[in-house]
PDB file of N, CA, C and O in Angstrom, chain B, residues numbered from 101:
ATOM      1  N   UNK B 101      -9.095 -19.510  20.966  1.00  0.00           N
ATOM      2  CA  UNK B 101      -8.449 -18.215  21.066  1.00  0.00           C
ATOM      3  C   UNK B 101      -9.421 -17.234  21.719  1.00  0.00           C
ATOM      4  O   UNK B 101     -10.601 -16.998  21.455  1.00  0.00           O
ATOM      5  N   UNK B 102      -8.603 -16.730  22.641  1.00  0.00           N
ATOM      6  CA  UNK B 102     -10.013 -15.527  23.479  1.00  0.00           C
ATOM      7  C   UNK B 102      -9.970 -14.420  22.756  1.00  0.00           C
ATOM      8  O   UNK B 102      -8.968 -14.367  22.043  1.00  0.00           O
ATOM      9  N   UNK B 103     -10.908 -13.237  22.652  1.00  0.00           N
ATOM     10  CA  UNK B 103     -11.508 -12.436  22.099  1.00  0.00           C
ATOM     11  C   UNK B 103     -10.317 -11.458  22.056  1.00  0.00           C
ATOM     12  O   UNK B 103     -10.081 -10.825  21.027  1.00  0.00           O
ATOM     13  N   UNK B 104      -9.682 -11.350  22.998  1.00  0.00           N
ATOM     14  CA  UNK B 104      -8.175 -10.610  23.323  1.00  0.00           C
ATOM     15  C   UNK B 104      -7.384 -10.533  22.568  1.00  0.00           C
ATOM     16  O   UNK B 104      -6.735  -9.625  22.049  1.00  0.00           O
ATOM     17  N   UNK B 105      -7.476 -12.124  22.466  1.00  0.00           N
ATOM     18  CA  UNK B 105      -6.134 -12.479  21.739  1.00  0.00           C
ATOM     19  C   UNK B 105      -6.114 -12.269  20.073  1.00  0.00           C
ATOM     20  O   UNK B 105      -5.120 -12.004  19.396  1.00  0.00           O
ATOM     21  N   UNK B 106      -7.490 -12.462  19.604  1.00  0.00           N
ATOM     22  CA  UNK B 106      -7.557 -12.580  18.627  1.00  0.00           C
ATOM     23  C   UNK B 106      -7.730 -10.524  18.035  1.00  0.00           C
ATOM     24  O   UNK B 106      -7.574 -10.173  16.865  1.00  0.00           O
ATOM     25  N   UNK B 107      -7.993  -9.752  18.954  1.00  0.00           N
ATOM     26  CA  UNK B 107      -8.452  -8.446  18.656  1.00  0.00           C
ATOM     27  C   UNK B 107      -6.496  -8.241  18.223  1.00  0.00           C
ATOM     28  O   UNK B 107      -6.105  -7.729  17.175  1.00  0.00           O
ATOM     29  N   UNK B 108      -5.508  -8.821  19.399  1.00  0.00           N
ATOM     30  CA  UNK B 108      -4.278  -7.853  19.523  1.00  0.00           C
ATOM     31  C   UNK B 108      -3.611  -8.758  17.849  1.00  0.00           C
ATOM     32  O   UNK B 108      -2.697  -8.208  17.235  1.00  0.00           O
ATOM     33  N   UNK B 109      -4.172 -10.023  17.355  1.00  0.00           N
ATOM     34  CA  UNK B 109      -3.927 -10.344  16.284  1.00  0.00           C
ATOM     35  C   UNK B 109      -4.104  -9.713  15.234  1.00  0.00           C
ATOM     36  O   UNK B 109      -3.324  -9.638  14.285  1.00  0.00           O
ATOM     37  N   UNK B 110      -5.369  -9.117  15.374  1.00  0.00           N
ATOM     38  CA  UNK B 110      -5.558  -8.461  14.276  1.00  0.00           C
ATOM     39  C   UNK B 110      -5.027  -6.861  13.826  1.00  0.00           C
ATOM     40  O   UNK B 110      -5.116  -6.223  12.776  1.00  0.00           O
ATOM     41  N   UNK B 111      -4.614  -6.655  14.768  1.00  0.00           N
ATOM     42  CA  UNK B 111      -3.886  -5.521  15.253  1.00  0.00           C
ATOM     43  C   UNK B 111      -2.765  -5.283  14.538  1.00  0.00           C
ATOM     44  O   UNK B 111      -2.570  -4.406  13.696  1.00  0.00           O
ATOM     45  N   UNK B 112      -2.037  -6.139  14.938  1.00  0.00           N
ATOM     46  CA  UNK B 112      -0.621  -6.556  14.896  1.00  0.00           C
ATOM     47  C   UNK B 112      -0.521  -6.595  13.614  1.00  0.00           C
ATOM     48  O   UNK B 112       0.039  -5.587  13.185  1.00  0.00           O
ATOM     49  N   UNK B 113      -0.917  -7.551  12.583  1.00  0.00           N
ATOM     50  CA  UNK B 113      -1.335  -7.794  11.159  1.00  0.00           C
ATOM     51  C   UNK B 113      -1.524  -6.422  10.336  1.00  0.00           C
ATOM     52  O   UNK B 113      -1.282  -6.150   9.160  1.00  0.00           O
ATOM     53  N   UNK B 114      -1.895  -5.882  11.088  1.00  0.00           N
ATOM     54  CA  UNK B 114      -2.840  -4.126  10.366  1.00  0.00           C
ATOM     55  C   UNK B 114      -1.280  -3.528  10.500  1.00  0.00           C
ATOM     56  O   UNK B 114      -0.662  -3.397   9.444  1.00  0.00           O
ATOM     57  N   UNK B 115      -0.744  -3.232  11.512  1.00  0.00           N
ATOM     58  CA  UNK B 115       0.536  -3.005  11.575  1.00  0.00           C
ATOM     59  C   UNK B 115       1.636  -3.052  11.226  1.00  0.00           C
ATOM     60  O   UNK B 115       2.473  -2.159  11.093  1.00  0.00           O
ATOM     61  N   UNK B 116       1.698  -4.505  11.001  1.00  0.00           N
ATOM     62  CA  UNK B 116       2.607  -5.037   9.549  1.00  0.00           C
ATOM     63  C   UNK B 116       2.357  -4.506   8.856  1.00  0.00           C
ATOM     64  O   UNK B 116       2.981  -3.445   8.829  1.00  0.00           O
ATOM     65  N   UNK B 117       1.391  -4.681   7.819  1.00  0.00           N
ATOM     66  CA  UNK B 117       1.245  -4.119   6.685  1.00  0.00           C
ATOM     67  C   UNK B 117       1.519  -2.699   6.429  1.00  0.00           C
ATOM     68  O   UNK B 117       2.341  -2.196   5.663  1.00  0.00           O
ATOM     69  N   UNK B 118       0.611  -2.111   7.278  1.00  0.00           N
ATOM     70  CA  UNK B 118       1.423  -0.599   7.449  1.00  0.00           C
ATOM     71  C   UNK B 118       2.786  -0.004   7.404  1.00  0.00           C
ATOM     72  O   UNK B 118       3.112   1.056   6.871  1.00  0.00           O
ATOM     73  N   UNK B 119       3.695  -1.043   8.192  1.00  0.00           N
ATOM     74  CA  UNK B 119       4.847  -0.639   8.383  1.00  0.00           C
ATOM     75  C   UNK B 119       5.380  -1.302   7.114  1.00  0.00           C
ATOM     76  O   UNK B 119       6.561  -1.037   6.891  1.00  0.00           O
ATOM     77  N   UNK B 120       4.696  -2.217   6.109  1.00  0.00           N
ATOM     78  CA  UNK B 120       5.587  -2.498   5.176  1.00  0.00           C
ATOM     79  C   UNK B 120       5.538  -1.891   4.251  1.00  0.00           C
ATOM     80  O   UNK B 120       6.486  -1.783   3.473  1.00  0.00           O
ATOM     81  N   UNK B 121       4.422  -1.344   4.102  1.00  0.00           N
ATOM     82  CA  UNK B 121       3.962   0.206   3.014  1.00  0.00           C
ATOM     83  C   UNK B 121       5.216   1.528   3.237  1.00  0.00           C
ATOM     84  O   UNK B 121       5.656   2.368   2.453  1.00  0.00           O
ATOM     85  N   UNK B 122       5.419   1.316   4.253  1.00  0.00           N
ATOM     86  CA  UNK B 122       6.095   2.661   5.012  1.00  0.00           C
ATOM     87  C   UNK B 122       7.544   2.074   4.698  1.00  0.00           C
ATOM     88  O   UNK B 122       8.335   3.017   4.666  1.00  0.00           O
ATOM     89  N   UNK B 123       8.068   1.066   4.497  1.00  0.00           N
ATOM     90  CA  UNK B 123       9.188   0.489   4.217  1.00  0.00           C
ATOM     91  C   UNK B 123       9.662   0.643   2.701  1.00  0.00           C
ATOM     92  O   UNK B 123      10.753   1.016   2.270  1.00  0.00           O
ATOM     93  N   UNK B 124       8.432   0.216   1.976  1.00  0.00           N
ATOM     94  CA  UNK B 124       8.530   0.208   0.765  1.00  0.00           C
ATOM     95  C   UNK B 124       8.409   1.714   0.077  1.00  0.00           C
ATOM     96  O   UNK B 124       9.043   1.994  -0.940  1.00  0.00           O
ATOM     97  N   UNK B 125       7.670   2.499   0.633  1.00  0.00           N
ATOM     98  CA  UNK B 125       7.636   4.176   0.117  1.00  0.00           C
ATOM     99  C   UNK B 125       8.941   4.248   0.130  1.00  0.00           C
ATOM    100  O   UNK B 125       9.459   4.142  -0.982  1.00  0.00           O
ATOM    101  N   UNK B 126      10.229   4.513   1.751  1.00  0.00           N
ATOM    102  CA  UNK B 126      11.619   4.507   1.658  1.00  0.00           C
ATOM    103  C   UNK B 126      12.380   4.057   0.694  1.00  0.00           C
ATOM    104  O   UNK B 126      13.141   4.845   0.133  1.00  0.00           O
ATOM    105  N   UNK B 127      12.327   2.747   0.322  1.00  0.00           N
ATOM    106  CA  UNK B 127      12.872   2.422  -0.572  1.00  0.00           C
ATOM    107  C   UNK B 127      12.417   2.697  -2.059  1.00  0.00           C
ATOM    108  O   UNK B 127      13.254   2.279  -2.858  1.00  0.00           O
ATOM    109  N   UNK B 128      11.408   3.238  -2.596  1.00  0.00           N
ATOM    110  CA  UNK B 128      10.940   3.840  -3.254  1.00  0.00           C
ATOM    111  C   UNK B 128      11.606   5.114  -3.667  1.00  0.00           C
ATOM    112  O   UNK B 128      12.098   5.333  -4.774  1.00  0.00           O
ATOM    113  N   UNK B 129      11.562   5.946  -2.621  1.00  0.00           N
ATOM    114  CA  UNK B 129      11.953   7.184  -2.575  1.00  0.00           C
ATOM    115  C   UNK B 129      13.367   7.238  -2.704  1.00  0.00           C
ATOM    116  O   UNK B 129      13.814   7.861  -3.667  1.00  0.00           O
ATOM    117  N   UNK B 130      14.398   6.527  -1.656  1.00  0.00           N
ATOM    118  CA  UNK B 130      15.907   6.481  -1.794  1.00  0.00           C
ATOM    119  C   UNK B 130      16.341   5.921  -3.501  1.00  0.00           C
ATOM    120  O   UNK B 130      16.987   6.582  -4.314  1.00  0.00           O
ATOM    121  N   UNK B 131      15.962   5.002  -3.640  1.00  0.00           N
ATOM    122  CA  UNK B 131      16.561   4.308  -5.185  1.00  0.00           C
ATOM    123  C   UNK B 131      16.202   5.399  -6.188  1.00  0.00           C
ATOM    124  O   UNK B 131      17.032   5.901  -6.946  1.00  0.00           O
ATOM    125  N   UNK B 132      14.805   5.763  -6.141  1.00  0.00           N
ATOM    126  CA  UNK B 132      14.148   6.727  -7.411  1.00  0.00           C
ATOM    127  C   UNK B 132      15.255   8.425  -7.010  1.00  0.00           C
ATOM    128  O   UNK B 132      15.518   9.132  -7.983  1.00  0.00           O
ATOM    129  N   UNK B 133      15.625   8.746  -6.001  1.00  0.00           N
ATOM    130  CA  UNK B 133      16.292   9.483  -5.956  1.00  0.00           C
ATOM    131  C   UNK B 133      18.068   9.580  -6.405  1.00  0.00           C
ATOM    132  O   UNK B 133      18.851  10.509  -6.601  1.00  0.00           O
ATOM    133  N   UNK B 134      18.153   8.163  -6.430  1.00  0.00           N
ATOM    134  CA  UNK B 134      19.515   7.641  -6.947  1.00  0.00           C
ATOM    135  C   UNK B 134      19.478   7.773  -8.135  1.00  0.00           C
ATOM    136  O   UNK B 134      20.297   8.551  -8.624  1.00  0.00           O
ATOM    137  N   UNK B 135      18.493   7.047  -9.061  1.00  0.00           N
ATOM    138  CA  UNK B 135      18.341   7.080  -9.999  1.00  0.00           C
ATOM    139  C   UNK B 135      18.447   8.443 -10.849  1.00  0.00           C
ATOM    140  O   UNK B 135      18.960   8.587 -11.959  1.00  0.00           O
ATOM    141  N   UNK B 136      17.876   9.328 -10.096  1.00  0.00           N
ATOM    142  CA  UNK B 136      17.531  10.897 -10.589  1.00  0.00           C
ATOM    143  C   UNK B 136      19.258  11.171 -10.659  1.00  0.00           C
ATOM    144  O   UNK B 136      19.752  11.629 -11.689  1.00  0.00           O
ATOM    145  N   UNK B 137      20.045  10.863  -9.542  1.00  0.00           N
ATOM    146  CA  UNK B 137      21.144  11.747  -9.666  1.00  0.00           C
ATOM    147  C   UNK B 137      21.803  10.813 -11.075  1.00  0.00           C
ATOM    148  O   UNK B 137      22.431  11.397 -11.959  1.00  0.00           O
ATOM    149  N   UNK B 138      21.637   9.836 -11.099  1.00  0.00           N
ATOM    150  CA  UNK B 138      22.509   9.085 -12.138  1.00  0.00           C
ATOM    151  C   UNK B 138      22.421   9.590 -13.426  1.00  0.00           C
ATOM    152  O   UNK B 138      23.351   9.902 -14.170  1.00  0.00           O
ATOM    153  N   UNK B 139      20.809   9.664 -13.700  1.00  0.00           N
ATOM    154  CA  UNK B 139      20.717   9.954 -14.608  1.00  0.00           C
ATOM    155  C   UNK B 139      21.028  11.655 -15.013  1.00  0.00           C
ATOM    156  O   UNK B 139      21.385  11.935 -16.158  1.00  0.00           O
ATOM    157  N   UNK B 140      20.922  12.309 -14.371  1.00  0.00           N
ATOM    158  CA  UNK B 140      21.327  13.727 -14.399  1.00  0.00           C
ATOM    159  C   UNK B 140      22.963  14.063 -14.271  1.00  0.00           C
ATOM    160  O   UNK B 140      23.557  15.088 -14.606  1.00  0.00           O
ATOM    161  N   UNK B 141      23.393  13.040 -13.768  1.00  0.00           N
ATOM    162  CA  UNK B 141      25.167  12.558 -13.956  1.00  0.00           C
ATOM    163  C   UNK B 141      25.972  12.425 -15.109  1.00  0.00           C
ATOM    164  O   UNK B 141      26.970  13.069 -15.430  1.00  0.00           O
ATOM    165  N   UNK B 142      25.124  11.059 -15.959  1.00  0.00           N
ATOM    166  CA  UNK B 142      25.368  10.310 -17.436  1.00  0.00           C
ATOM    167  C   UNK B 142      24.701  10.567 -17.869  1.00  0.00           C
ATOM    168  O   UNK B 142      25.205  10.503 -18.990  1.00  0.00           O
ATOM    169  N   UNK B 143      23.405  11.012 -18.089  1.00  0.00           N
ATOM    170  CA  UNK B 143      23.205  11.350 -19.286  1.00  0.00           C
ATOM    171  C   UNK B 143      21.694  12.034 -19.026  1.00  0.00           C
ATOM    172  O   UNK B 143      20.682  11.407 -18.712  1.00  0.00           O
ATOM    173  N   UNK B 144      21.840  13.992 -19.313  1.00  0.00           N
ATOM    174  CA  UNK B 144      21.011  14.178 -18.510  1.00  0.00           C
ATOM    175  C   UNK B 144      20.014  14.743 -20.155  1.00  0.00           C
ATOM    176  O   UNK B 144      18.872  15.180 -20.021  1.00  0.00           O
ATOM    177  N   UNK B 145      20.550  14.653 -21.321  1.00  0.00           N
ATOM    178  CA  UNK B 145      19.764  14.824 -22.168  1.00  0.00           C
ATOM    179  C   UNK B 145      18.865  14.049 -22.839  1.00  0.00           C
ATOM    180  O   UNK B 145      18.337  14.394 -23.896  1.00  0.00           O
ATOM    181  N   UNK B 146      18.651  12.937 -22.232  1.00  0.00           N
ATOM    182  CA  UNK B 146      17.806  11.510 -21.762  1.00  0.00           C
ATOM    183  C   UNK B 146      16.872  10.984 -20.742  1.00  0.00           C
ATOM    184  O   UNK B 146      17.100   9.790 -20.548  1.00  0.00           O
ATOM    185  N   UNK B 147      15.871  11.460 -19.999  1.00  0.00           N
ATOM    186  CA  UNK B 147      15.650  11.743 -18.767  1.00  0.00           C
ATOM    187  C   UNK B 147      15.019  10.436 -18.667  1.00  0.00           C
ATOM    188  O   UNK B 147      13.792  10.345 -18.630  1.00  0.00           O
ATOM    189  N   UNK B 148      15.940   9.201 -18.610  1.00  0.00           N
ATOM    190  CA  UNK B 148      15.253   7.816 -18.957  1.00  0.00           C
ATOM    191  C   UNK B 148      14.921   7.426 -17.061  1.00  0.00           C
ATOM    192  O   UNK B 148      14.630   6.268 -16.762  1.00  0.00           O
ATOM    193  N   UNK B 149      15.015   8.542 -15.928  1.00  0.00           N
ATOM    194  CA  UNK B 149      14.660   8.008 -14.644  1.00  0.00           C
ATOM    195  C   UNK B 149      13.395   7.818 -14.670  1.00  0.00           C
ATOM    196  O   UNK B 149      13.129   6.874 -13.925  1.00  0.00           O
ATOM    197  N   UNK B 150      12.327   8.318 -15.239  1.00  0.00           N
ATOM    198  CA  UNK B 150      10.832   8.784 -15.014  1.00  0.00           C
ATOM    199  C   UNK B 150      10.207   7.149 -15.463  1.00  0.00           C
ATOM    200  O   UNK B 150       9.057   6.865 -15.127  1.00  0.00           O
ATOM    201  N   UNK B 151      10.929   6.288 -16.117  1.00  0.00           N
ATOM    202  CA  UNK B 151      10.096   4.958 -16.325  1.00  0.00           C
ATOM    203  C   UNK B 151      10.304   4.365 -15.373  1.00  0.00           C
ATOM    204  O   UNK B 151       9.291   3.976 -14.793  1.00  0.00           O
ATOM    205  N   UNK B 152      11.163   4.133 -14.972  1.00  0.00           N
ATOM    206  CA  UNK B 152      11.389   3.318 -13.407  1.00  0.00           C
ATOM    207  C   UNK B 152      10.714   3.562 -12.264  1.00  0.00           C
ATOM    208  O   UNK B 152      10.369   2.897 -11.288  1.00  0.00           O
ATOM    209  N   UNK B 153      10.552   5.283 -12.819  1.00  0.00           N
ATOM    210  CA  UNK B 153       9.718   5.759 -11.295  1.00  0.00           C
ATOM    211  C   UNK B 153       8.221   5.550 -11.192  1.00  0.00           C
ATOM    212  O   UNK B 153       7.471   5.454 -10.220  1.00  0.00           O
ATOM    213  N   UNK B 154       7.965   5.498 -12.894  1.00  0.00           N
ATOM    214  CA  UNK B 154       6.306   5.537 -13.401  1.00  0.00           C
ATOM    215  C   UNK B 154       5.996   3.871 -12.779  1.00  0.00           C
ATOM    216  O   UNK B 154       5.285   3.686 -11.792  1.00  0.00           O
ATOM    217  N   UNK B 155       6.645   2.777 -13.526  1.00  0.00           N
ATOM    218  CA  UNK B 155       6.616   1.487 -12.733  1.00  0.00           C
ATOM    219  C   UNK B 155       6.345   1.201 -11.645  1.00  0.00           C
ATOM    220  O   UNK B 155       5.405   0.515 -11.244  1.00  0.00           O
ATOM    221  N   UNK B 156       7.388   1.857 -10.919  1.00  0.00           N
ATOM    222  CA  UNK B 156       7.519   1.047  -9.530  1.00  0.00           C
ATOM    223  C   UNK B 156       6.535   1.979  -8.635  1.00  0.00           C
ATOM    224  O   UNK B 156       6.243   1.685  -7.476  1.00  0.00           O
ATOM    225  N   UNK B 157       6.076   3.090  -9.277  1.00  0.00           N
ATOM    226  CA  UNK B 157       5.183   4.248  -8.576  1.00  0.00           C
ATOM    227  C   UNK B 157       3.545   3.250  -8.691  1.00  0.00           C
ATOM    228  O   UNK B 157       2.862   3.069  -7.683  1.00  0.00           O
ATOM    229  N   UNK B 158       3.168   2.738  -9.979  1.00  0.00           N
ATOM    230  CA  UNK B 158       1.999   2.204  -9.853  1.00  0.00           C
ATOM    231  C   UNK B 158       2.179   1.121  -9.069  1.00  0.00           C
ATOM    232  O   UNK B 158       1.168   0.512  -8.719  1.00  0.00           O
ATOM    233  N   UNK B 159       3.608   0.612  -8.592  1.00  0.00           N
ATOM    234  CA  UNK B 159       3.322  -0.623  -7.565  1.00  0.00           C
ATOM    235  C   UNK B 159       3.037   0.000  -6.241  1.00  0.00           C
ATOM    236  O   UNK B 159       2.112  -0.546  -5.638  1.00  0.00           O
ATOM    237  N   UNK B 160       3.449   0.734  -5.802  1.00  0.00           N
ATOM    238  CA  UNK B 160       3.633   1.610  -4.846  1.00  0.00           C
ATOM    239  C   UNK B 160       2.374   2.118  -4.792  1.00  0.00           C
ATOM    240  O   UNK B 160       2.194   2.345  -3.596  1.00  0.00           O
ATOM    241  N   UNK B 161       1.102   2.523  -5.581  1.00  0.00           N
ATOM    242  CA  UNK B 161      -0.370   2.621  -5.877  1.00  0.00           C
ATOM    243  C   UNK B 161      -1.276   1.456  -5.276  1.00  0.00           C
ATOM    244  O   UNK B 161      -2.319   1.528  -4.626  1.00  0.00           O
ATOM    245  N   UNK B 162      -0.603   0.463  -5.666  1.00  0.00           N
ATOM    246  CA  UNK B 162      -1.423  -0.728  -5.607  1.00  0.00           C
ATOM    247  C   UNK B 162      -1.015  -1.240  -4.205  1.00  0.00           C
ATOM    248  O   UNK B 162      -1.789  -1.974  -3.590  1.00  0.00           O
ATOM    249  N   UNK B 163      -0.091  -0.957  -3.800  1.00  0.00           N
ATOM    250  CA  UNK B 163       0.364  -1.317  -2.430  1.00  0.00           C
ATOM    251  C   UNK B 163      -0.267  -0.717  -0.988  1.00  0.00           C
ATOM    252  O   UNK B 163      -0.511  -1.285   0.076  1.00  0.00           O
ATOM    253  N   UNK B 164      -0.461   1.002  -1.521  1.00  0.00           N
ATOM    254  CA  UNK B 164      -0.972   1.522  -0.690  1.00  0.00           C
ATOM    255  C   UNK B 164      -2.781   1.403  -0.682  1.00  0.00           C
ATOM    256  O   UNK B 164      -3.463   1.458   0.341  1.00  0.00           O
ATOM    257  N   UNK B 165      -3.294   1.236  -2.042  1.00  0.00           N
ATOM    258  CA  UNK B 165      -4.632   0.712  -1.936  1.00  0.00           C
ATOM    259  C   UNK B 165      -5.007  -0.534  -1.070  1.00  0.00           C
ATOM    260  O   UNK B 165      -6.027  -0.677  -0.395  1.00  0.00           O
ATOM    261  N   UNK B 166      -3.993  -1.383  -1.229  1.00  0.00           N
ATOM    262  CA  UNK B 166      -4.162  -2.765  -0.549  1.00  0.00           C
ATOM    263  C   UNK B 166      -4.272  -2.574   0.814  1.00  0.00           C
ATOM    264  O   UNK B 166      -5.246  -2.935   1.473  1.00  0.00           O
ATOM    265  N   UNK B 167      -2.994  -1.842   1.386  1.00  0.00           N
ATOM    266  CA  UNK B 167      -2.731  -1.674   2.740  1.00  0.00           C
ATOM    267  C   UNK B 167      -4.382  -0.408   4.077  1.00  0.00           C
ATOM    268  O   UNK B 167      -4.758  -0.478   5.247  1.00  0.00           O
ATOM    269  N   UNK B 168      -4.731   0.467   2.888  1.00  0.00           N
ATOM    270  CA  UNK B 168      -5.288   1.847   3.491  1.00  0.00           C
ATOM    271  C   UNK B 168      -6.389   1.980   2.920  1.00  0.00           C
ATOM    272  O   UNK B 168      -7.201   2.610   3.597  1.00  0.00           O
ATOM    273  N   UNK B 169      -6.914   1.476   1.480  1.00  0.00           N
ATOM    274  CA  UNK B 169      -8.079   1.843   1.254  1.00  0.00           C
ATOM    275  C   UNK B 169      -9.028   0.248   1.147  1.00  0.00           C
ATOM    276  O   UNK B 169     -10.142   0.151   1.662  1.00  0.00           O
ATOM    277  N   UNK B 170      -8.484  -0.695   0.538  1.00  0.00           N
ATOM    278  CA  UNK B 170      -9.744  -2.132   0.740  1.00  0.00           C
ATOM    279  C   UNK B 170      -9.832  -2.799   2.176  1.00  0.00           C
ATOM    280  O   UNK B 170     -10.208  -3.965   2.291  1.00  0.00           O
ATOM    281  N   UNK B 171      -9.437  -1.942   3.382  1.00  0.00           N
ATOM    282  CA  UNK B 171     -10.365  -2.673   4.382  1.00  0.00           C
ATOM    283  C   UNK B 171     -11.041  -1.955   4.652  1.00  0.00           C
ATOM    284  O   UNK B 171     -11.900  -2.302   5.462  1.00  0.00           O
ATOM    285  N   UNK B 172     -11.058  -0.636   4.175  1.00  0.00           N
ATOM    286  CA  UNK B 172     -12.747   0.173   4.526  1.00  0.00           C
ATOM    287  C   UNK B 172     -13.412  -0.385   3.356  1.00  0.00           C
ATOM    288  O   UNK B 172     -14.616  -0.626   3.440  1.00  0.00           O
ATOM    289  N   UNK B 173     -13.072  -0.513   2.774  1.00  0.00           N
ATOM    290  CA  UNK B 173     -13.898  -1.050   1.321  1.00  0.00           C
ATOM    291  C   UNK B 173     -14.700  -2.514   1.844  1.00  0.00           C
ATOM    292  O   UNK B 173     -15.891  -2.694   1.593  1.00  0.00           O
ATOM    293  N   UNK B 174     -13.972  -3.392   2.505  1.00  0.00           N
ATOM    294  CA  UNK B 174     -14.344  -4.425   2.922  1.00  0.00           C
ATOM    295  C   UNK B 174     -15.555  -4.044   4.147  1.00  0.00           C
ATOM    296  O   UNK B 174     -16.769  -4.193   4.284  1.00  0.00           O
ATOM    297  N   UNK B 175     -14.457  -3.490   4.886  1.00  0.00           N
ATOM    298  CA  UNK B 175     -15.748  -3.398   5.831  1.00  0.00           C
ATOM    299  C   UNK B 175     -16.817  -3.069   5.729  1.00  0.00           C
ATOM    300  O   UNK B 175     -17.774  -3.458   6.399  1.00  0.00           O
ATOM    301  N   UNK B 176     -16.799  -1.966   4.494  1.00  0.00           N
ATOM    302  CA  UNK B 176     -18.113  -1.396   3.712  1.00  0.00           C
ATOM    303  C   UNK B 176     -19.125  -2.150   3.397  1.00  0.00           C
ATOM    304  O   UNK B 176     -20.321  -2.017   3.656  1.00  0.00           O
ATOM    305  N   UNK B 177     -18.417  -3.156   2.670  1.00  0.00           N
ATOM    306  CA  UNK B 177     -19.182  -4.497   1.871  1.00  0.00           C
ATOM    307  C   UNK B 177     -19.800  -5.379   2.789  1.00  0.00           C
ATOM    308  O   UNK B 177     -20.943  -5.833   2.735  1.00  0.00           O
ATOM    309  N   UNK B 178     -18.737  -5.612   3.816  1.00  0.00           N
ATOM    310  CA  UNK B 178     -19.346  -6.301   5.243  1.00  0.00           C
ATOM    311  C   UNK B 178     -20.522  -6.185   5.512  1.00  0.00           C
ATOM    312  O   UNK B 178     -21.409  -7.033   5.419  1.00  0.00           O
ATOM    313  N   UNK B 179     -20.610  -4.471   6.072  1.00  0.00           N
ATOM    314  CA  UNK B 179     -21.816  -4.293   6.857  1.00  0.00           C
ATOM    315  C   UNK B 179     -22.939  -3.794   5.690  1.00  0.00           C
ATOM    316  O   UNK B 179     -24.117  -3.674   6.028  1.00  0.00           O
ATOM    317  N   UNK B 180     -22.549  -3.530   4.406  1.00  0.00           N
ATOM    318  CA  UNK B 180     -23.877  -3.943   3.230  1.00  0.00           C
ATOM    319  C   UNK B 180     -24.723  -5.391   3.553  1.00  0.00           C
ATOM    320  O   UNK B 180     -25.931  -5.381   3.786  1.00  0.00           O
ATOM    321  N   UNK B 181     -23.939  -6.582   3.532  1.00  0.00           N
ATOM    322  CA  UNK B 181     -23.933  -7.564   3.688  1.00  0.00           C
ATOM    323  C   UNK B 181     -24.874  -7.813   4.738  1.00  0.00           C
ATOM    324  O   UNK B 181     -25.989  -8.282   4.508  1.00  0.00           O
ATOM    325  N   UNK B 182     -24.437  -7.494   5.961  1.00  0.00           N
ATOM    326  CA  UNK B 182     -25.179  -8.189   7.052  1.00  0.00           C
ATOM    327  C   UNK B 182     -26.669  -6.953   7.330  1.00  0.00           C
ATOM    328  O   UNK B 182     -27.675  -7.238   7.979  1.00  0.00           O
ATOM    329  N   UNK B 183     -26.464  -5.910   6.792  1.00  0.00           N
ATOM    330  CA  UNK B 183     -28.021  -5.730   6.532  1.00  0.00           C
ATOM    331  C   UNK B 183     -29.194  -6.113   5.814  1.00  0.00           C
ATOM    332  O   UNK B 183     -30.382  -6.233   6.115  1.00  0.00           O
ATOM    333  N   UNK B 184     -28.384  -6.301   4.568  1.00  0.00           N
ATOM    334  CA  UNK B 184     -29.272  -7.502   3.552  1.00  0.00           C
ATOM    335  C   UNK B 184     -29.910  -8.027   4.276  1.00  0.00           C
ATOM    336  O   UNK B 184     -31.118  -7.931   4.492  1.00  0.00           O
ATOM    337  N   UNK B 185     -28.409  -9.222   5.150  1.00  0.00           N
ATOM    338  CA  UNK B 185     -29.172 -10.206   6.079  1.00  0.00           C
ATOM    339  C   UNK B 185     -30.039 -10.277   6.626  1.00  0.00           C
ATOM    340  O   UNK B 185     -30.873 -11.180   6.561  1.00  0.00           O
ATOM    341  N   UNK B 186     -30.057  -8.624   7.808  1.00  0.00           N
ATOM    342  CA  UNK B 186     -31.359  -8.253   8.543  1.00  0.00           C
ATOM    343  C   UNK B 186     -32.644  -7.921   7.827  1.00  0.00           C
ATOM    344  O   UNK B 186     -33.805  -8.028   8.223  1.00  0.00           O
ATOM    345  N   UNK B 187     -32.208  -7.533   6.789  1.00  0.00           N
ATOM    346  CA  UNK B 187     -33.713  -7.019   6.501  1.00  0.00           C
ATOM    347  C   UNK B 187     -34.661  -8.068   5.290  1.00  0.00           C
ATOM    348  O   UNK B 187     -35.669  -7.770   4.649  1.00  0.00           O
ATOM    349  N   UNK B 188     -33.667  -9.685   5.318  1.00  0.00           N
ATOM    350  CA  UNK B 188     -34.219 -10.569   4.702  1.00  0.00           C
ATOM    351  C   UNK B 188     -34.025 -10.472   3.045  1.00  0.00           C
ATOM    352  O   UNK B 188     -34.873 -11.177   2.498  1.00  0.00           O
ATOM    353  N   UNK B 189     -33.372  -9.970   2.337  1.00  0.00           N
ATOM    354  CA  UNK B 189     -33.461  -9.701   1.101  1.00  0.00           C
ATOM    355  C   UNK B 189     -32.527 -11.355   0.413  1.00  0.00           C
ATOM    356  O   UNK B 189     -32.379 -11.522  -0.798  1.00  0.00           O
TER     357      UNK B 189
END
């Protein structure tokens, strides 16, 4: 694989993920907003929307950590790593 090919791979991959974060916020947002009207519909002296949202909100946490914050984290660790290397430790 040439250097090209493998840069627009990795690219592409970063992209996905991105766009599936960005997929999943939408659907996040549309359902948890459904939910709000339902529950404010049937039964609004119960405000039982906020667990569904608390749930699926820490997935939605863990999703966006995955996607935006552990490849600087990685890369972080990376180039910790290969200085070690250089400096023999």
């Amino acid at each position: 694989m040439r250097k090209h090919d493998e840069a627009y791979w990795r690219a592409y991959c970063r992209a996905g993920a991105k766009l599936g974060f960005h997929i999943h916020l939408v659907a996040y947002i549309t359902v948890n907003l459904l939910l709000v009207f339902i529950n404010y519909s049937t039964s609004p002296q119960y405000l039982w929307f906020r667990w569904p949202l608390l749930g699926w909100g820490i997935g939605l946490l863990f999703h966006w950590l995955a996607v935006f914050v552990r490849p600087k984290l990685m890369r972080h660790f990376i180039q910790r790593e290969l200085e070690k290397n250089r400096s023999g430790d």
